[in-house]
C-alpha positions as a Markdown table, in Angstrom:
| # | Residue | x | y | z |
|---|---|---|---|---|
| 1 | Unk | -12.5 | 2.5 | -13.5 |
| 2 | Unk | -10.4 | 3.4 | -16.4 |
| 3 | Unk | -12.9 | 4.7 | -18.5 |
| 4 | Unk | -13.9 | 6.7 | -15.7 |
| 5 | Unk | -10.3 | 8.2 | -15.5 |
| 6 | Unk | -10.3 | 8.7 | -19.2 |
| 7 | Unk | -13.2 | 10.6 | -19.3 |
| 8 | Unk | -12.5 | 12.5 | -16.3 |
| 9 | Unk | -8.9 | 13.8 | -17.5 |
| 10 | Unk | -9.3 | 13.3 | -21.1 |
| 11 | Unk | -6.7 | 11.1 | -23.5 |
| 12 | Unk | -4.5 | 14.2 | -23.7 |
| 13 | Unk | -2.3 | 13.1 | -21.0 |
| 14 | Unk | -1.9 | 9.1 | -21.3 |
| 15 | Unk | 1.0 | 9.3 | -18.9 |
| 16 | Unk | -0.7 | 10.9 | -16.2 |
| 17 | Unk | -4.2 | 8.8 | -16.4 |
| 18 | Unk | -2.2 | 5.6 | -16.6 |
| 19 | Unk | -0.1 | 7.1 | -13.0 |
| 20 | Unk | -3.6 | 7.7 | -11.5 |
| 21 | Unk | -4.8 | 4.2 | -12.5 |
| 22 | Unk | -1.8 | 2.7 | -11.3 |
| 23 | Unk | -1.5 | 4.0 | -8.1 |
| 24 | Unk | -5.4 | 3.4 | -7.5 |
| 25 | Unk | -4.9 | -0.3 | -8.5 |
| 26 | Unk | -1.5 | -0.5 | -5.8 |
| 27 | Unk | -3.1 | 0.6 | -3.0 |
| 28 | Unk | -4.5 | -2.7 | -2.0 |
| 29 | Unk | -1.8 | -4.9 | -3.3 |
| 30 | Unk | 0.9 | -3.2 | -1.1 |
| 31 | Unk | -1.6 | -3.1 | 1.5 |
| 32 | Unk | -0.8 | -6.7 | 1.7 |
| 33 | Unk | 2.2 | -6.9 | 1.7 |
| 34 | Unk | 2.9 | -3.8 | 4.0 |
| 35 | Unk | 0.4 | -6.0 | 6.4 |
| 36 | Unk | 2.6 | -8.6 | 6.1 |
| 37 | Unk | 6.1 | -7.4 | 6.8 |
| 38 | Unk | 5.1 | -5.0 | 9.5 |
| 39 | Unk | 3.4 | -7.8 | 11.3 |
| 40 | Unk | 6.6 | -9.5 | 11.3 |
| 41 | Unk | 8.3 | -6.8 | 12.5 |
| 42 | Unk | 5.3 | -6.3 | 15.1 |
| 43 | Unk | 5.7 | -9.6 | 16.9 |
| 44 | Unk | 10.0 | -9.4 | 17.2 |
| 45 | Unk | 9.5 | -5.7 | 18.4 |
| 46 | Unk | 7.3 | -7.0 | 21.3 |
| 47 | Unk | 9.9 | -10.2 | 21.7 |
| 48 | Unk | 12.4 | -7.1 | 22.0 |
| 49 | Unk | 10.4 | -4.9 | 24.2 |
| 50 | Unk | 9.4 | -7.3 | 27.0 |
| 51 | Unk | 10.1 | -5.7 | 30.4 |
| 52 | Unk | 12.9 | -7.9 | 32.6 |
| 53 | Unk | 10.6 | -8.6 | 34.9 |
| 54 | Unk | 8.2 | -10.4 | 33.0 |
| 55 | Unk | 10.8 | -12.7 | 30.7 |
């Protein structure tokens, strides 16, 4: 993937292929974690959210 990047933009501009490869590689790793908290969140929300009638 790197090599792909390289080639692609060149090695004139380190800072900006490293950026690209770095925010390809994040995506799945915050993902994750993004999964994670918001499905916390998710489940209190609907705790929250109940109508009276149903509680």
């Amino acid at each position: 993937m790197a090599d792909f990047i390289i080639a692609r933009i060149g090695d004139r501009f380190p800072t900006l292929t490293m950026s690209m490869i770095g925010y390809i590689v994040s995506i799945p790793v915050f993902c994750d974690s993004g999964f994670i908290i918001l499905n916390s969140l998710k489940e209190s929300l609907a705790k929250s959210c109940i109508p009276p009638q149903l509680r």
